[in-house]
C-alpha positions in Angstrom: 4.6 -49.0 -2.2 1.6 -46.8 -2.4 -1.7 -46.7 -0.8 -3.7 -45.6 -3.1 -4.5 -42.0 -0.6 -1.1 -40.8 -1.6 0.6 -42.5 1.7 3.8 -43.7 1.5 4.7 -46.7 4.1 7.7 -46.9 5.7 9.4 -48.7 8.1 11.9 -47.5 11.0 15.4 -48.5 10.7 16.4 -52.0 12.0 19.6 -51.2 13.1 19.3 -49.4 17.0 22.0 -48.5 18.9 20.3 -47.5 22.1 17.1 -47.3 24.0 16.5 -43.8 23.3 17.0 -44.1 19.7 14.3 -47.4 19.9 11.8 -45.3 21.8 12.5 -42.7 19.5 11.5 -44.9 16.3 8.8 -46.6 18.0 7.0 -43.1 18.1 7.8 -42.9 14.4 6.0 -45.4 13.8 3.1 -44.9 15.4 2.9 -41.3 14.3 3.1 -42.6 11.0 0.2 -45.4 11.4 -2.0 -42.9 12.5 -1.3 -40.9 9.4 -1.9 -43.9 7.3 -5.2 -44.5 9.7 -6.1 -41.1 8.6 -5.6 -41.4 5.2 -7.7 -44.9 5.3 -10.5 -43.6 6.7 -10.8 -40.3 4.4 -10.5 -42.9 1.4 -13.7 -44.8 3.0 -15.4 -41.6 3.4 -15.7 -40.5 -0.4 -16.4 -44.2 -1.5 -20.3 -43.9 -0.1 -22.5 -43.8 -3.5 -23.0 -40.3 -4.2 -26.9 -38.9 -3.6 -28.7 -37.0 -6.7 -30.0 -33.6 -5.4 -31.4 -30.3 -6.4 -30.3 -27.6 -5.0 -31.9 -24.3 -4.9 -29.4 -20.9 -6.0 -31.5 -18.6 -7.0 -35.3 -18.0 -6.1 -37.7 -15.4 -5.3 -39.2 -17.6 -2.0 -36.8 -16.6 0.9 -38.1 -19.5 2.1 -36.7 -21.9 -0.5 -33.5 -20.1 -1.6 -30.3 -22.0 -0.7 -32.1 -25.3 -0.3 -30.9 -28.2 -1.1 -33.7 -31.5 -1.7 -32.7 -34.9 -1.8 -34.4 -37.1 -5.0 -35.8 -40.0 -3.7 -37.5 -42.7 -6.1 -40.6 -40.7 -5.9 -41.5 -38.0 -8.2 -40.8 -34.3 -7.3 -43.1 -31.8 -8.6 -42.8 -28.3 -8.6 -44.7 -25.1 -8.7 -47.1 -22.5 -7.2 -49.1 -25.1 -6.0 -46.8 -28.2 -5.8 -49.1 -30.5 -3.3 -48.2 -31.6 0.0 -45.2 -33.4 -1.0 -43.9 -30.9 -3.9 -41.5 -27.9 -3.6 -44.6 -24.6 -3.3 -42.4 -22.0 -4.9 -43.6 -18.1 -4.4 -42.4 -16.9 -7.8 -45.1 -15.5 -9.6 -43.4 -16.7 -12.8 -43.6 -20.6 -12.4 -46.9 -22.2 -13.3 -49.3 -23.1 -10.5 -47.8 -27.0 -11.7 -44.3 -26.4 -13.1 -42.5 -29.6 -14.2 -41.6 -32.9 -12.4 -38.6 -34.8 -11.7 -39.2 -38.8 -11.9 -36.6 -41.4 -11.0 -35.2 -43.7 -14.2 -33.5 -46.3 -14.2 -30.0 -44.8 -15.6 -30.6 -41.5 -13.4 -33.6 -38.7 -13.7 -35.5 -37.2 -15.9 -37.1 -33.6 -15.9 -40.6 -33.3 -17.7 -42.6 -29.8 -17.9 -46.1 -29.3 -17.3 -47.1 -26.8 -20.1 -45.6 -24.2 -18.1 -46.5 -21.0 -18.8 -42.7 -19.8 -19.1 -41.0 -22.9 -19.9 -38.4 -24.9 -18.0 -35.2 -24.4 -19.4 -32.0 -26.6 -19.0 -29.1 -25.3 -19.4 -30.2 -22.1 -21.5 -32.8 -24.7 -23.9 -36.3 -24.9 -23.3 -37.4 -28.4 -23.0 -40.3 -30.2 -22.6 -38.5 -33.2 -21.3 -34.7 -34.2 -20.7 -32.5 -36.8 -18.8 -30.5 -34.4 -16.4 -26.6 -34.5 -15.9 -24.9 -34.0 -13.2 -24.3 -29.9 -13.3 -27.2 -29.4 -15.4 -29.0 -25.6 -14.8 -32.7 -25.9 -14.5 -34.7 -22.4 -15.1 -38.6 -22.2 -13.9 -39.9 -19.0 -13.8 -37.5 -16.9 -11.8 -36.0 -20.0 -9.9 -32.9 -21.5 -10.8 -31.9 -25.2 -9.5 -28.4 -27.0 -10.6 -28.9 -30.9 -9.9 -25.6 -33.0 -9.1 -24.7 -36.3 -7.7 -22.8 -34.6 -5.3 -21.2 -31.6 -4.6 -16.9 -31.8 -5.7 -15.9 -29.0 -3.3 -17.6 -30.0 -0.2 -16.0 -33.7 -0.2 -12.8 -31.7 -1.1 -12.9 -29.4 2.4 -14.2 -32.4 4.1 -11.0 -34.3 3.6 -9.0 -31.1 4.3 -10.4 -30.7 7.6 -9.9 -34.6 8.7 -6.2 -34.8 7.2 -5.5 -31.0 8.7 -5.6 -33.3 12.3 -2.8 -34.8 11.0 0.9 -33.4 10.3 0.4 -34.9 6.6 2.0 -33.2 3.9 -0.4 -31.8 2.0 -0.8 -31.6 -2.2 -2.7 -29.1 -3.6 -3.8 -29.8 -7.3 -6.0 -28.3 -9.4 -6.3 -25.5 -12.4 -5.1 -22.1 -11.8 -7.7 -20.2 -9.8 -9.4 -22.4 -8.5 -8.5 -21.1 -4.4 -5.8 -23.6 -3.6 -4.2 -20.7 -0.9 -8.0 -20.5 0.2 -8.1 -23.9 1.1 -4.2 -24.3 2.5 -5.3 -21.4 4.8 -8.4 -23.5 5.8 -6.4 -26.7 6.6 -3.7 -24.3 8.6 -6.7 -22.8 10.1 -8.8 -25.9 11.1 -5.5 -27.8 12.4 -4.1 -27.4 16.2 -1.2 -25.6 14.9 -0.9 -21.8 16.6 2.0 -20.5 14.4 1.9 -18.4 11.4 0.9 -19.1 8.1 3.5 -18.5 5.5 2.8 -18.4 2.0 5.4 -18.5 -1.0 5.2 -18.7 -4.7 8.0 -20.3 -5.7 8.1 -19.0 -9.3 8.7 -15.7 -8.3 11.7 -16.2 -6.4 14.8 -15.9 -7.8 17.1 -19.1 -8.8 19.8 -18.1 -7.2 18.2 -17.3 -3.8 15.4 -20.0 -3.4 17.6 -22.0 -1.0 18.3 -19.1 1.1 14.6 -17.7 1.3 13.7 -21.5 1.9 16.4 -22.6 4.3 17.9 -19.4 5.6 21.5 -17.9 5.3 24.4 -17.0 7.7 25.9 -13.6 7.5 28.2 -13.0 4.5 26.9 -16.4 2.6 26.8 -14.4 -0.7 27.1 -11.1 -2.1 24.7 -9.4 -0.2 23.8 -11.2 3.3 24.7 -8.6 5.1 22.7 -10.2 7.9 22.1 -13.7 8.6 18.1 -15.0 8.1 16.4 -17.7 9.5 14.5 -19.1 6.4 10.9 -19.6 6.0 10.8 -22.8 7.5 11.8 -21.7 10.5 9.6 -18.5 10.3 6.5 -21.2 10.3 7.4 -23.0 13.8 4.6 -24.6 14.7 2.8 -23.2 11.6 1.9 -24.2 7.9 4.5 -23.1 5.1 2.7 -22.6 1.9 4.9 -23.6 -1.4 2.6 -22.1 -4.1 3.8 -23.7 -7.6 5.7 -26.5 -6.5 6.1 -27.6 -10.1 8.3 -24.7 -11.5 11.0 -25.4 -8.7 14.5 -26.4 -10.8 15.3 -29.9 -10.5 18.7 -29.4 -8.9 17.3 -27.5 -5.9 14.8 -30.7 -5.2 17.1 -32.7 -3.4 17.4 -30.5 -0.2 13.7 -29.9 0.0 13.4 -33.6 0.0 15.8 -33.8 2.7 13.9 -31.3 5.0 10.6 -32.7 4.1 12.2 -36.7 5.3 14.1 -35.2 8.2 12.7 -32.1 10.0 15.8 -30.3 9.6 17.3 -27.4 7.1 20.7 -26.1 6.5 21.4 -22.8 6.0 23.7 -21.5 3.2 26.2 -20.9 4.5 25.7 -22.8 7.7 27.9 -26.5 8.7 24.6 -27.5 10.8 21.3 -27.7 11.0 18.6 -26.5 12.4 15.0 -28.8 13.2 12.0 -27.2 11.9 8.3 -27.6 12.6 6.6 -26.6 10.1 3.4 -28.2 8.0 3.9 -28.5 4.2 0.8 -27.9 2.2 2.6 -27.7 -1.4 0.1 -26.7 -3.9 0.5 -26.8 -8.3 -1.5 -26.3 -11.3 1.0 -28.6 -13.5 0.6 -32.3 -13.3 2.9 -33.6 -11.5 3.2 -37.5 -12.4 3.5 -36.5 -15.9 6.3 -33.8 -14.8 7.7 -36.9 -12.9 7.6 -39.1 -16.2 9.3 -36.6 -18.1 12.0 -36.2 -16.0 11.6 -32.7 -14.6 10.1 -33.3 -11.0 12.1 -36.2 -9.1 9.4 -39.2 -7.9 10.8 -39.1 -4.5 9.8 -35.9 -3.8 6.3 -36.2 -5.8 5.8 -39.1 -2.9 6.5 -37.2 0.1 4.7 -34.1 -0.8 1.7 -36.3 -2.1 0.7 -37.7 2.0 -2.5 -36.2 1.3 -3.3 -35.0 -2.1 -6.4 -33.1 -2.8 -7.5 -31.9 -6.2 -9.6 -29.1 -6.9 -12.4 -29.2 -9.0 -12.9 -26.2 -11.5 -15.4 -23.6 -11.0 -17.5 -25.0 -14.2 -18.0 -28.2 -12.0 -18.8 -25.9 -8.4 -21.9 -24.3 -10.4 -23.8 -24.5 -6.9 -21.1 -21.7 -5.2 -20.8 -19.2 -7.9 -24.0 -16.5 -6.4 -22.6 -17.8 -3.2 -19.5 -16.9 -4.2 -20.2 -13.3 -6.3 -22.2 -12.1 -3.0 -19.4 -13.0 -0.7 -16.8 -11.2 -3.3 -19.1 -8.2 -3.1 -19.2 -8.0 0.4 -15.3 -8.1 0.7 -15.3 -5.1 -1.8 -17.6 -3.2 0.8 -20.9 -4.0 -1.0 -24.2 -5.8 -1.3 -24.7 -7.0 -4.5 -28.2 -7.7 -7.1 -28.0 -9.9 -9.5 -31.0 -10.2 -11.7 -32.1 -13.9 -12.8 -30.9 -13.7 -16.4 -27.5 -12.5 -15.2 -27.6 -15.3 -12.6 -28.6 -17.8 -15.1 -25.4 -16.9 -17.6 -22.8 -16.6 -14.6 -24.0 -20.2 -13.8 -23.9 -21.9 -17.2 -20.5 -19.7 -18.4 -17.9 -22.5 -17.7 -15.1 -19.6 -16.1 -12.3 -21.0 -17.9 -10.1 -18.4 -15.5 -11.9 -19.9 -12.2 -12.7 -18.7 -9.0 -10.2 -15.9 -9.7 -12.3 -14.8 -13.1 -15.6 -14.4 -11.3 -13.9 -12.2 -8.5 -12.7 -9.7 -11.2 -16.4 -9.3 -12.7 -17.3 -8.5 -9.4 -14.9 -6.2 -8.2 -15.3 -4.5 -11.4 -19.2 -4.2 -11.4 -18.8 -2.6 -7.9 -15.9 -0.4 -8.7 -17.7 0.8 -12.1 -21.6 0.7 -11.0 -23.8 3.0 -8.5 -24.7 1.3 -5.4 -28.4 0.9 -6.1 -27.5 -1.2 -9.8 -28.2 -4.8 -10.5 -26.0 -6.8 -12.5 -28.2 -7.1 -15.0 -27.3 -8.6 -18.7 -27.6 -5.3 -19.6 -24.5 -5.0 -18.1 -23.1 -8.7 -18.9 -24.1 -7.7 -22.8 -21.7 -4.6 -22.6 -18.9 -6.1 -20.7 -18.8 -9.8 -20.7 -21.3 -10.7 -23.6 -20.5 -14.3 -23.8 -21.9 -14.9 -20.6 -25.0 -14.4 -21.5 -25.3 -15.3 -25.2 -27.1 -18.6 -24.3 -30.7 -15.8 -23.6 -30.5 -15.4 -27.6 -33.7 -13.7 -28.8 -35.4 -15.0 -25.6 -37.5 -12.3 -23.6 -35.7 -11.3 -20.5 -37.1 -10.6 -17.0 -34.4 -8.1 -15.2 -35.9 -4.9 -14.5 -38.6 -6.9 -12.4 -36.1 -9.4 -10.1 -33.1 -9.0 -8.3 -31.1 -11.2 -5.7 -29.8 -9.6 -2.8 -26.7 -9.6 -0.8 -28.2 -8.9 2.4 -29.9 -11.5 4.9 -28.7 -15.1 4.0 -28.5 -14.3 0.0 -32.2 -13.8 -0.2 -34.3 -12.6 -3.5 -35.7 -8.8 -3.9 -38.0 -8.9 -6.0 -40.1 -5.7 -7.8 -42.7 -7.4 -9.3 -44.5 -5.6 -12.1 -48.4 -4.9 -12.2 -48.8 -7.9 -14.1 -46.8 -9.5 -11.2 -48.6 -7.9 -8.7 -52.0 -8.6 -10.0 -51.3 -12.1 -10.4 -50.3 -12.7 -7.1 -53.4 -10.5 -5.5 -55.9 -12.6 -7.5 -53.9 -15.9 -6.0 -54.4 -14.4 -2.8 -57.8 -13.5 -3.0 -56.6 -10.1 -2.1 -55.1 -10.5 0.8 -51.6 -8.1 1.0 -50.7 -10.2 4.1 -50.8 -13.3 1.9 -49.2 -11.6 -0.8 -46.0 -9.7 1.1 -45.1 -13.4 2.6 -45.5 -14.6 -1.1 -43.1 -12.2 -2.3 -40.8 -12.0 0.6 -41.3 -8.5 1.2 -43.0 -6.7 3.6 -46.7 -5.4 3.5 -45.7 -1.4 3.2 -43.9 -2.3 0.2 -46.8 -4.1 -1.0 -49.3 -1.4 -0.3 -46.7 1.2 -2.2 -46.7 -1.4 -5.3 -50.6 -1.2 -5.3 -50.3 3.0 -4.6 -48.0 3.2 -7.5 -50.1 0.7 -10.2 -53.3 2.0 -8.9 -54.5 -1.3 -7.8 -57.5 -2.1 -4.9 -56.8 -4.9 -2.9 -60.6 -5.1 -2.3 -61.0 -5.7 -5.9 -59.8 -9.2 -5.7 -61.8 -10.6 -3.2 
């Protein structure tokens, strides 16, 4: 009976009273074999062997930051001075030879060079460790997360093939985690022009879900002064949105079933019906087969809403999108956000038991509470959120000399200290060209570092 997508097969009627009606069923059928078509060849797509990588979040090198480096067989070493075929890093904070990355047999293993600063994983210092996938690797300044793959990205790429279909769509995953974000994506990325209507159905009230749902003549209960079309109707040719699909009461089931299998609602009140268009993406943060085993969600309806299920992974396995994520949340609160690199480092290793929707509130809040020109710092973690960043311990921290930047493509600002500075004028022989590109910032701020330290350029060549 299942495919193991979430498809359901079925087969048209065998009883046909005319040719209309068997041209009808015909197209049935082949509407639905292209759904099942679709739904066979998103399954193939996620079987490929997933590809171990390293992926840049955080880094003082515009050049480097947001890349993302495949791991070959061959060892990968970084540093300052990596080699033709290493990752050269500008941050004047990772050894001139860093650590390595070799291949193993049962995955990869990280090994440091007696670094200067140590390589940390996952808030230890190590001298060398087998990685797992979502591990946090800290050189220097520089903050890499290695994964077999990234969750979220084969999530939206099976959204965006099945949104080409009129599949109904299943939405599960823990609260927060941007279910609405992604049923707006799939209405968005399909070839439906209509609206996009969104409803939680825990917050309507028993006694008027069918009529919110389905619509109402005039005078159907106390109240219906006027008549009202419903919300599947509302979403002709558009996406309906049924937030919390688990907490609608059992008796009230059947007759979403019904419209789901036939196209078609009935008003209360109403002796007809009335054909809808509208794509389903139902979305729920209960599970739903074990709701279905204990009796309080009917199967029937678990199958039809279940075409195309998708589950979202938690934010504390999406470690690569959380600065992408803070910036972006920023910049919707009307503002470009620092973060330093210890602050980074605990926002990507704290596992945000609340989600996506946990990380937006320290954001918001930072903006709404700081001046403009603030970094979230740990500072700032320590006296609001100190368990994000109880993983530093005693360890000396770096942020009043880095910062990341909102502006640009998430880039690093970084005000290097005179230490800093002098290191990266003796690498440079001097040579403040050299040295702004290192740094990623441009030669008049260099030249009012070295105004402000008192430091001659000539002196280091």
């Amino acid at each position: 009976m299942w495919e193991s997508s979430g498809c359901i097969a079925r087969t048209p009627t065998p009883h046909v009273e005319s040719e209309e009606v068997q041209g009808n069923s015909n197209r049935k059928v082949e509407a639905h074999t292209t759904q099942l078509d679709t739904c066979r060849d998103l399954e193939r797509e996620v079987e490929r062997a997933p590809e171990p990588t390293l992926s840049i979040v955080f880094c003082p090198d515009n050049r480097a930051a947001k890349r993302e480096l495949s791991l070959s067989d061959e060892p990968l070493l970084i540093g300052r001075e990596a080699g033709k075929h290493g990752l050269n890093l500008a941050d004047p904070r990772i050894s001139r030879l860093h650590l390595r990355i070799l291949s193993e047999a049962r995955g990869h293993r990280l090994v440091d060079m007696n670094s200067s600063n140590g390589t940390y994983v996952n808030g230890q210092r190590v001298g060398s460790c087998s990685l797992q996938p979502g591990d946090v690797v800290r050189a220097g300044n520089s903050l890499f997360v290695f994964g077999l793959d990234d969750p979220m990205m084969n999530v939206r790429r099976r959204a965006a093939r099945g949104a080409a279909s009129d599949l109904t769509v299943l939405l599960e995953g823990e609260t927060g985690t941007g279910k609405e974000v992604l049923a707006r994506f799939i209405h968005e990325t399909s070839a439906r022009r209509g609206r996009f209507i969104a409803v939680n159905c825990a917050t309507l009230p028993r006694d008027l879900i069918a009529a919110e749902l389905f619509g109402h003549t005039r005078g159907a209960f106390s109240g219906a002064g006027e008549g009202r079309p419903g919300l599947f109707v509302s979403a002709a040719k558009g996406s309906l949105f049924l937030d919390e699909i688990g907490e609608l009461p059992l008796d009230l089931q059947p007759a979403l079933l019904r419209a789901l299998q036939e196209r078609a609602v009935r008003p209360v009140g109403s002796d007809s019906e009335v054909a809808v268009d509208a794509r389903i993406i139902a979305a729920t943060n209960v599970n739903l087969e074990q709701a279905v085993a204990q009796g309080r969600f009917r199967a029937d309806l678990f199958a039809r809403l279940a075409e195309l299920p998708l589950q979202l992974p938690p934010l504390r396995q999406r470690r690569r999108e959380i600065l992408g994520l803070a910036l972006t949340f920023a910049r919707n609160a009307g503002r470009e956000l620092d973060i330093s690199p210890d602050a980074a480092e605990g926002m990507l290793l704290w596992d945000w038991p609340y989600n996506v929707r946990e990380l937006e509130s320290l954001v918001r809040s930072f903006v709404a509470t700081e001046e403009a020109e603030h970094t979230l710092d740990a500072a700032y973690l320590h006296r609001t959120r100190p368990a994000l960043v109880s993983h530093l311990g005693d360890r000396k921290t770096t942020d009043s000399n880095v910062s990341t930047s909102g502006s640009g493509s998430g880039a690093i600002r970084l005000g290097a200290t005179r230490e800093q500075l002098r290191a990266a004028l003796s690498e440079h022989s001097g040579n403040v060209s050299h040295v702004a590109k290192a740094l990623g910032k441009p030669r008049a701020q260099i030249y009012r570092w070295l105004k402000s330290y008192g430091l001659d350029p000539e002196s280091f060549r």
